[in-house]
C-alpha positions, 0 to 999 in steps of 0.5 A, a space after each residue: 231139714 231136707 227140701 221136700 221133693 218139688 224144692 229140689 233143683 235138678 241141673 239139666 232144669 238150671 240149664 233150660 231155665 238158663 236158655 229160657 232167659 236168653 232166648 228172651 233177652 235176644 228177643 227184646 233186643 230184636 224188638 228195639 233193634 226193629 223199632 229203632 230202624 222204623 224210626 230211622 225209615 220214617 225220619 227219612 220219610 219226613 225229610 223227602 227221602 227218594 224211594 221213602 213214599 215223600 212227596 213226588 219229585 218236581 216237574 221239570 217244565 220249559 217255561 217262555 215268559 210273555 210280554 205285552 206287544 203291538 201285534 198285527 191283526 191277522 186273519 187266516 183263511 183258504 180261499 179259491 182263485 176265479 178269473 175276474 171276468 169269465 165269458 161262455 162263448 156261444 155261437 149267436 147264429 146257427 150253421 155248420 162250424 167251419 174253423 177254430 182259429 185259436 189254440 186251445 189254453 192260449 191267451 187272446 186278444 178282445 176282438 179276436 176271430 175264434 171260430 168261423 161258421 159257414 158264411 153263404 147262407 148269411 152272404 144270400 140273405 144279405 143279398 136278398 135284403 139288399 135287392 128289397 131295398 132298391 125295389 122299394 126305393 124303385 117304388 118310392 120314385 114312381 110314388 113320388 112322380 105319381 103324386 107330382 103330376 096330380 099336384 097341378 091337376 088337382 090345383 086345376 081342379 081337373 082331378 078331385 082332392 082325394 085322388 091326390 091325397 091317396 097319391 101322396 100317402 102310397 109315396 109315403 108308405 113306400 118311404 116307410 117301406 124303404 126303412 123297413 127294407 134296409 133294417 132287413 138289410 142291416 140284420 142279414 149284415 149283423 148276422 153274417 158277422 156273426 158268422 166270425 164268432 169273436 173273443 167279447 174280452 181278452 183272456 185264457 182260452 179254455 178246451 173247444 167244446 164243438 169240432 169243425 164240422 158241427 152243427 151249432 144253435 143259434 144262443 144255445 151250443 157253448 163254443 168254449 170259455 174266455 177266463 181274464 186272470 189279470 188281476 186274478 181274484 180269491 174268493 174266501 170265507 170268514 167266521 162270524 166272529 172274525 169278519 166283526 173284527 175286520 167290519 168297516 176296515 175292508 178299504 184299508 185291509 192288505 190281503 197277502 196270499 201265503 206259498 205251501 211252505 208259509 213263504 210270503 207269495 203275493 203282497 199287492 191284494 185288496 178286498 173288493 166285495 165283501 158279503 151283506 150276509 151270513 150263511 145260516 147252516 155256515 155261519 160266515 161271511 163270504 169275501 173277495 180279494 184282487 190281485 194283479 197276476 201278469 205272469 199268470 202265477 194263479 190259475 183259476 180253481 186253485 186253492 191259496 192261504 189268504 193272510 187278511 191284515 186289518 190293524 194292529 192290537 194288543 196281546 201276548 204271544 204263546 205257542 200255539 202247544 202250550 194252549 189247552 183247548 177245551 170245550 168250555 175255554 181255551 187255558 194255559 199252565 203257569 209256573 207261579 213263583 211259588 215253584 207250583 204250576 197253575 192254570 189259567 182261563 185265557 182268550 185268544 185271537 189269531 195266529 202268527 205262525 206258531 203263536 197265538 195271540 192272547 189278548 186276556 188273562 196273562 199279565 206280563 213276566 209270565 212263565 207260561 209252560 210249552 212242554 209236558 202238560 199231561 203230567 201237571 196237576 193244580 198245584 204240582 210243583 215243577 221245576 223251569 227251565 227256559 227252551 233250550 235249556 235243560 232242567 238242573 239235575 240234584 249232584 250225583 255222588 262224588 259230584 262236587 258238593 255231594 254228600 259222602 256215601 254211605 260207609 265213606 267216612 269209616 274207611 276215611 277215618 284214622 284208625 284210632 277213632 272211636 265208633 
């Protein structure tokens, strides 16, 4: 019996039936090829593979560990330097000015003559006060004689009694007019000295402020100034909160002044006035110190870094880099022992040099981290290293203990092993 028609197999239809099943079983290999290479990729993943989106790599971070310490309290302040004594000389009579006797900026004694102003009119009061004076001493003589010869008469009852007494009382009044005469006389003498205006202390002079040939006024006219720079005085200012640390120690307390470059400059400085009050729009108290100055090294009006030390405390020193300031509170990065970086609240004190000082919330052995804070995160793993120091880099390939490269063992491999 013959298949029916659409039994019969043809061989062209054998052929692409034949292609039909291989094309699929290259397919399905295909497909556990693909599957077998995801699995190698995401055990790669696991295990932190570089490049296979594992967790990030540790940061390497330079690290200083802390200490507890005995540290000076130290204060930090730029004050400006004044003369202790400082005079505005002026002319205290009135006339023409006649000479300078002293150079401009030059140190001069106490007492010393600066100006002269023109004497004559002075030297013809004196003289006339002095006249005043023996006219009323020519007075008081006739006074006297006057009432001496009433004296008897009036004994003798030859005179009344009252002719006598207003004798006696014109001898008195031209006594008094005598002291009147000579404290005329004493002031014209007091202002003809004053004619030689005179250094009141010794010190710098500053710029004249007449010329010769000027018309001054008695108590008005400024002349030129008189500076004392030895000892030199630095007026400066202290926050609220720093003056408390300082409060009931300002006997005791050493000031320093520091040089531009941070050099030791001046070291004998003490406080001598200390304010009784705060600056309400400031908030701080204002404060003096003194300091000897013989070779004038300080100028008045300068400007100079004051160092106040009142004391010692306490506290662990951090670089001034590694303290994050925000508006709330001041903090700082540790490497824990973990291997993951944390923040920390801390308060702080003062400065020595580049360190501040901080007085809470570090214990000792910390490693506080000084450099690449922007990259850290709470919890970031980070990789420590102390300064100076560079972090530890993985073994490169061929580096001793690294691991072969790809493909290197099959070259390495005798020919007759199998695969």
């Amino acid at each position: 019996m013959a298949p029916p028609p659409s039994m019969t197999f043809h061989p062209s239809r054998m052929h692409t039936i034949q292609k039909k099943h291989i094309s699929l079983a290259l397919a399905g290999a295909s497909v556990v090829l693909l599957l077998a290479a995801c699995g190698k990729q995401d055990a790669a993943s696991a295990k932190g593979a570089p490049g296979a989106g594992g967790p990030p790599p540790a940061i390497p971070v330079t690290v200083q560990k802390v200490a507890l310490e005995r540290l000076p309290i130290v204060l930090e302040a730029v004050g400006q330097a004044e003369g202790s004594r400082e005079v505005e000389v002026r002319a205290r009579v009135a006339g023409i000015l006649e000479k300078r006797l002293y150079t401009e900026g030059a140190p001069v004694a106490a007492g010393a003559t600066l100006f002269v102003i023109d004497r004559a009119p002075y030297e013809i009061a004196v003289a006339q006060a002095r006249a005043a004076v023996s006219q009323e001493r020519a007075r008081l003589e006739q006074a006297q004689r006057e009432a001496e010869r009433l004296k008897s008469l009036a004994q003798s009852r030859a005179i009344s009694q009252r002719e006598f007494d207003e004798a006696v009382s014109v001898a008195r009044q031209s006594g008094a007019a005598i002291e009147g005469a000579q404290a005329r006389l004493a002031e014209a003498q007091l202002n003809l000295s004053y004619t030689n205006v005179k250094a009141p202390i010794g010190g710098i002079t500053g710029r004249a402020q007449k010329s010769e040939g000027s018309l001054v006024a008695a108590n008005t006219d400024l002349l030129t100034t008189l500076t004392q720079v030895n000892p030199i005085w630095v007026r400066f200012s202290l926050a609220e909160g720093d003056y408390e640390r300082i409060r009931g120690a300002e006997k005791t307390a050493k000031v320093e002044i520091r040089s531009q470059d941070g050099s030791l400059a001046v070291t004998n400085g003490r406080l001598n006035f200390s304010g009784s009050t705060v600056d309400p729009k400031l908030g701080t108290v204002l404060l003096r110190a003194e300091f000897l100055n013989p070779m004038t090294k300080w100028l008045p009006g300068q400007f100079a870094k004051v160092h106040i030390l009142a004391g010692e405390q306490e506290g662990f020193l951090v670089p001034q880099a590694a303290v994050v300031q925000t508006e709330q509170a001041k903090l700082v990065w540790v490497a824990e022992a973990d291997g993951k970086a944390n923040m920390r609240p801390v308060q702080t004190a003062n400065w020595i040099g580049n360190n501040w000082v901080v007085t809470s919330g570090l214990k000792p052995g910390d490693a506080v981290i000084t450099d690449n804070l922007m990259k850290l995160r709470p919890g970031a793993a980070v990789q420590p290293h102390a300064p100076g120091a560079g972090p530890q880099q993985p073994p490169g390939p061929g580096a001793p203990g690294a691991a072969p490269a790809a493909g290197a063992a099959d070259k390495k491999a005798p020919s007759g092993a199998s695969r």
